[in-house]
C-alpha positions as a Markdown table, in Angstrom:
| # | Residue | x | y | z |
|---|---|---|---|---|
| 1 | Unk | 84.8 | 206.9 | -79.0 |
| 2 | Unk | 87.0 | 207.4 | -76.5 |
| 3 | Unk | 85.7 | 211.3 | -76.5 |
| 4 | Unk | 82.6 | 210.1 | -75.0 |
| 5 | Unk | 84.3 | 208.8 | -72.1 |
| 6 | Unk | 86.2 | 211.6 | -71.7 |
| 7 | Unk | 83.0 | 213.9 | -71.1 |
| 8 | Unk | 81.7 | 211.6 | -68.4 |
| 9 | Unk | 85.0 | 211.3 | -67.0 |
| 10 | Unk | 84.3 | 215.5 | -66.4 |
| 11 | Unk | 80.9 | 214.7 | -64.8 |
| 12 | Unk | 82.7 | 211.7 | -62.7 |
| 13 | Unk | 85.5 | 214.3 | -61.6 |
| 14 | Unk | 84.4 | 216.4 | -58.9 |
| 15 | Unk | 86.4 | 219.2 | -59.4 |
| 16 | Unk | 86.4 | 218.9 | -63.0 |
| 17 | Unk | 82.7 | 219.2 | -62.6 |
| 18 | Unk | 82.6 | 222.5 | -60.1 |
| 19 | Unk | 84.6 | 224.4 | -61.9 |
| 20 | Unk | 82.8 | 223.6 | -65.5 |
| 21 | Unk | 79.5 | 224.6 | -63.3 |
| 22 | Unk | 81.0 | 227.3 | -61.8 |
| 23 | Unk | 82.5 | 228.5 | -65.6 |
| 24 | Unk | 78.8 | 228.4 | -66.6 |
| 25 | Unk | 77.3 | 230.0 | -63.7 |
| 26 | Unk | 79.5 | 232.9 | -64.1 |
| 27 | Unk | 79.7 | 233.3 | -67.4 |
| 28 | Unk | 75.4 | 233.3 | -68.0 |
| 29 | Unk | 75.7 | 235.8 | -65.3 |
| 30 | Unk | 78.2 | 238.0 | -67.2 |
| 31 | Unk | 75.9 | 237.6 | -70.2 |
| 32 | Unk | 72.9 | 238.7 | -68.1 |
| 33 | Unk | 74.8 | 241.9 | -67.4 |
| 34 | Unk | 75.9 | 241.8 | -70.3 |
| 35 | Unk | 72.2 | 242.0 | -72.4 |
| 36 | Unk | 71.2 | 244.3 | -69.7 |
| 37 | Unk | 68.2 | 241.3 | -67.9 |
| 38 | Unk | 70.6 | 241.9 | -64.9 |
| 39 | Unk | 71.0 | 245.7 | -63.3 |
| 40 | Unk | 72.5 | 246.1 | -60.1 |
| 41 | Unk | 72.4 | 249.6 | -58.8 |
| 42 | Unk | 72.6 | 251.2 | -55.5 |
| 43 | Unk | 68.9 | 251.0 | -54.6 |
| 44 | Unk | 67.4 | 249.7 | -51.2 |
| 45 | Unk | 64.0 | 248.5 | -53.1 |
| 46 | Unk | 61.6 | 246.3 | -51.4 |
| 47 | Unk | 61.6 | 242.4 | -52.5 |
| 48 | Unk | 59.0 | 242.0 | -55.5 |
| 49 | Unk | 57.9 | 239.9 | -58.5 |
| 50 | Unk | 55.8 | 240.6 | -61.4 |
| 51 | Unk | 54.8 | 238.4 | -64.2 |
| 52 | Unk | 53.6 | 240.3 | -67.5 |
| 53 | Unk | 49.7 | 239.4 | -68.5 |
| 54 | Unk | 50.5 | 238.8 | -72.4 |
| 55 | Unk | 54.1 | 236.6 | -71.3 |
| 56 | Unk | 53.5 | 233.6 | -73.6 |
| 57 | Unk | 53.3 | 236.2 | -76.9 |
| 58 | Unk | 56.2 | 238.0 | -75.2 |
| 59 | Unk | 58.1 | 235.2 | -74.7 |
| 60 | Unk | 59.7 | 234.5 | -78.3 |
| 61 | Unk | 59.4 | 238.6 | -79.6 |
| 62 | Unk | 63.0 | 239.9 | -79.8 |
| 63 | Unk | 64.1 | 243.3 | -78.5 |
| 64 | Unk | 67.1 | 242.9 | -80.6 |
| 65 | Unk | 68.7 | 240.2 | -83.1 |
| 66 | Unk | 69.0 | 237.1 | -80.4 |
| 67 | Unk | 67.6 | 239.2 | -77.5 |
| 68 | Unk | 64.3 | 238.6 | -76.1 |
| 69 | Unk | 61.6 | 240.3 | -74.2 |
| 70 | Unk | 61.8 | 239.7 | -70.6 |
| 71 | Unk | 58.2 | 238.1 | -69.1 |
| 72 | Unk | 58.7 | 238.8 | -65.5 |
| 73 | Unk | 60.5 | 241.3 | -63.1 |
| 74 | Unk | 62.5 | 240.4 | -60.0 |
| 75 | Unk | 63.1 | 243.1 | -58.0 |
| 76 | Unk | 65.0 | 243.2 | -54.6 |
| 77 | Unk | 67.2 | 245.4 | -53.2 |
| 78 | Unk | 70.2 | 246.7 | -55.4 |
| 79 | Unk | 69.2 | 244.3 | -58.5 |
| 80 | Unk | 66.5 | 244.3 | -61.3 |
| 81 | Unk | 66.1 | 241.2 | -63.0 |
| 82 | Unk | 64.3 | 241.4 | -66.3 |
| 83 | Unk | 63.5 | 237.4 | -66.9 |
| 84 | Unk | 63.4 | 235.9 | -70.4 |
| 85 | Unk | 63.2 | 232.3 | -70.4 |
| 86 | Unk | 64.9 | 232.7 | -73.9 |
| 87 | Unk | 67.9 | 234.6 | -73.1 |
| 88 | Unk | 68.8 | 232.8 | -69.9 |
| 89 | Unk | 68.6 | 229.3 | -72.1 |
| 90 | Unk | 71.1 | 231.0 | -74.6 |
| 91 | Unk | 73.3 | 232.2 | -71.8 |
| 92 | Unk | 73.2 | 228.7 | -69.9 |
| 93 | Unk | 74.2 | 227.0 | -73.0 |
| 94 | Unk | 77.0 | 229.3 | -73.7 |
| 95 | Unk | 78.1 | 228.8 | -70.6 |
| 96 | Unk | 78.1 | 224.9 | -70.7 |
| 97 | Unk | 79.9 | 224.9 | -73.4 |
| 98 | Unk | 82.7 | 226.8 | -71.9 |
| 99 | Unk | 82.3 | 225.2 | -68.6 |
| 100 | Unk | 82.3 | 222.0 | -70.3 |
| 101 | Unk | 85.9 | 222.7 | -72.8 |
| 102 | Unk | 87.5 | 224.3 | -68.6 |
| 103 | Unk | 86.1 | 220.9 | -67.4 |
| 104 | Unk | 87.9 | 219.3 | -70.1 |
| 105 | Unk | 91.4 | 221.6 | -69.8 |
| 106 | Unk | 91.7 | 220.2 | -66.1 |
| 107 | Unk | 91.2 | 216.6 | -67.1 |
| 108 | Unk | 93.9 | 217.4 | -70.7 |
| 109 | Unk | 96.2 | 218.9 | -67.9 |
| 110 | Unk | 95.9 | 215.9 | -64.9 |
| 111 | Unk | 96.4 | 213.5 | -68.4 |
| 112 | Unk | 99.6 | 215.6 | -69.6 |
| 113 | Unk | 101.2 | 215.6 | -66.3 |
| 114 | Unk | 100.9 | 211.9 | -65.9 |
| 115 | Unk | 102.2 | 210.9 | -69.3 |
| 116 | Unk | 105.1 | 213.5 | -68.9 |
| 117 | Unk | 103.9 | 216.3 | -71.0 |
| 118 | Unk | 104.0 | 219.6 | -70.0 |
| 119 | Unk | 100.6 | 220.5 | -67.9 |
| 120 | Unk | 100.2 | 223.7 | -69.7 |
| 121 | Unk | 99.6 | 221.6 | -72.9 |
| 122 | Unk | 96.4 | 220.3 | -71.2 |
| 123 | Unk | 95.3 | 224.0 | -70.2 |
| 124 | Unk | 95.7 | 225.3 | -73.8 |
| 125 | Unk | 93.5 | 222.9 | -75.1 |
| 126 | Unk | 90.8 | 225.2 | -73.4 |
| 127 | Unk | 92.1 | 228.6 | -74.9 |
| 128 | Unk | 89.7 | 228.3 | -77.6 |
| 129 | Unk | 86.5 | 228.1 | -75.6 |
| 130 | Unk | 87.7 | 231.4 | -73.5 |
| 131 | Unk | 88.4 | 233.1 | -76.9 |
| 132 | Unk | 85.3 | 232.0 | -78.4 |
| 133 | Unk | 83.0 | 232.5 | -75.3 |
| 134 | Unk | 84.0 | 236.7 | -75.4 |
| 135 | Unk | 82.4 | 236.8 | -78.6 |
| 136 | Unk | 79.7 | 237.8 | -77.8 |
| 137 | Unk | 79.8 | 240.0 | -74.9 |
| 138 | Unk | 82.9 | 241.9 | -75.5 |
| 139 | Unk | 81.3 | 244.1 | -77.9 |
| 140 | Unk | 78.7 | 245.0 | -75.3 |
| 141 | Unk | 81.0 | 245.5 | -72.9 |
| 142 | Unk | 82.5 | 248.3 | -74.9 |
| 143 | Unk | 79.0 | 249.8 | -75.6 |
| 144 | Unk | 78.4 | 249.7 | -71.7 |
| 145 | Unk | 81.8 | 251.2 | -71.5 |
| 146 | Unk | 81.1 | 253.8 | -73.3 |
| 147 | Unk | 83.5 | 253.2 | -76.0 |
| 148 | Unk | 82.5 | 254.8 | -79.7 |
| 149 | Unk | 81.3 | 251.8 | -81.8 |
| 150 | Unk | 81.3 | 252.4 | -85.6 |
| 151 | Unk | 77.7 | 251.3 | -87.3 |
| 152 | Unk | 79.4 | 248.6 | -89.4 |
| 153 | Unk | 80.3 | 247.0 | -86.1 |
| 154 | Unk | 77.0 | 247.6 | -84.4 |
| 155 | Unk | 75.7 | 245.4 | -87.7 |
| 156 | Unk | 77.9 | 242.7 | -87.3 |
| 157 | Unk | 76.8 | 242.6 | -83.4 |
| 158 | Unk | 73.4 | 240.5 | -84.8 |
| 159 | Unk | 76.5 | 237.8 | -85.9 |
| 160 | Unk | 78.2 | 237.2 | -82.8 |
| 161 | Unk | 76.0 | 235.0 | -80.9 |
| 162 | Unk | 75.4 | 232.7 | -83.6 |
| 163 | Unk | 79.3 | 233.1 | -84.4 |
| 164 | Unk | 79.9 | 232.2 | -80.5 |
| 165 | Unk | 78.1 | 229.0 | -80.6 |
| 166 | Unk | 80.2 | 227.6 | -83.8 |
| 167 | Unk | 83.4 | 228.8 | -82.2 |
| 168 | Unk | 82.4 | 227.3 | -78.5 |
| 169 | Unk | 81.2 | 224.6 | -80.5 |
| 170 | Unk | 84.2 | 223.8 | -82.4 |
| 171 | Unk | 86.7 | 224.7 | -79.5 |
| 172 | Unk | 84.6 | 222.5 | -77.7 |
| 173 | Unk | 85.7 | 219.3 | -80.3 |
| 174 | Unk | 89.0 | 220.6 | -80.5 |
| 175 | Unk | 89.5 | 220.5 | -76.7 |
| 176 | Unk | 87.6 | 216.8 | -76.8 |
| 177 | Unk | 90.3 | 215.6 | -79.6 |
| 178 | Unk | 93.5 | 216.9 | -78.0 |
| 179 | Unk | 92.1 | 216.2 | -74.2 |
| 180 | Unk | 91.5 | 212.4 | -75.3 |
| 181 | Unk | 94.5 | 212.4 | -77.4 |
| 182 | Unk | 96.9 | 213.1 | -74.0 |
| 183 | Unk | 94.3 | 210.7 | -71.7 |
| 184 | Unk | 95.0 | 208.3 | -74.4 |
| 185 | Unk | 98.9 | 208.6 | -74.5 |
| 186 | Unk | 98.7 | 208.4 | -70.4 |
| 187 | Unk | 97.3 | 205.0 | -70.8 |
| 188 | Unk | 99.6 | 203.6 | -73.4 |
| 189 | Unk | 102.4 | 204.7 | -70.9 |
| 190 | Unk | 100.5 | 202.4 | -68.6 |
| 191 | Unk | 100.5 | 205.5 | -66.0 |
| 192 | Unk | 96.9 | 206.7 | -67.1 |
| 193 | Unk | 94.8 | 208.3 | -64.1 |
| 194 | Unk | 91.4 | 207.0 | -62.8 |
| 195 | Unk | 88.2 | 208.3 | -63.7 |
């Protein structure tokens, strides 16, 4: 139980906190760019919205495996913003996730260097959430890149989002275990840090 603690001990940490929201932030807007809702371009457009008449039958219709139609349009000047409610609630929970197993890494780390270990100990425990959270963009990013995909592995792209959420999800355990685990050795030492 002591993994429960430890997640509100990363909402009770401020910085612990910031940088797990700023981990999400950044990485649902890499994912925007990355599933093409987010363009930014050179253009000096005007500020506009526009909501689609049909949006609650486009809202759940997917333009790809785990992409969906966009319901609305954001424009402003040198950004379009195609808006599904669907993929921004996949990107945002990726991103948690990641943000969450960062948030943890600091606290692993600040519990490592009190109880004597090594602080990188505490910072590898999060290596498994950045592995697992370029699942699913990397292989965009080559496509946007312009680097030759074969079709096997344009097949296996319809995988990697559901792949990404096991792997954040399990690095996201992993980090809890081993980040409680050093928190918990601190405190037998009698040296443990505050919440």
């Amino acid at each position: 139980m002591a993994e429960y603690g430890l997640m509100g001990r990363v909402v009770r940490d401020r910085g612990a906190w910031l940088l797990a929201l700023s981990v999400m932030l950044a990485y649902l807007l890499i994912y925007q760019l990355a599933v093409q809702d987010l363009t930014l371009d050179g253009a000096a457009r005007p500020f506009s919205f526009f909501l689609v008449a049909n949006w609650e039958g486009l809202m759940w219709r997917e333009r790809a495996p785990f992409q969906f139609e966009p319901i609305a349009v954001v424009e402003a000047p040198h950004l379009v913003w195609l808006i599904s409610p669907v993929n921004l609630a996949i990107g945002s929970a990726m991103g948690a996730l990641t943000g969450m197993q960062i948030g943890l890494a600091r606290v692993a780390r600040r519990c490592s260097a009190v109880c004597g270990l090594s602080p990188a100990t505490g910072v590898l425990a999060g290596l498994p959430g950045l592995l697992a959270g370029s699942a699913c963009c990397a292989p965009v990013i080559f496509i946007l890149l312009c680097v030759q995909v074969t079709a096997s592995l344009i097949s296996v792209m319809s995988l990697m989002i559901p792949i990404a959420f096991v792997l954040l999800a399990a690095g996201l355990v992993a980090t809890t275990v081993v980040a409680a685990r050093r928190c918990a050795a601190a405190a037998a030492d009698g040296s443990g840090i505050r919440a």
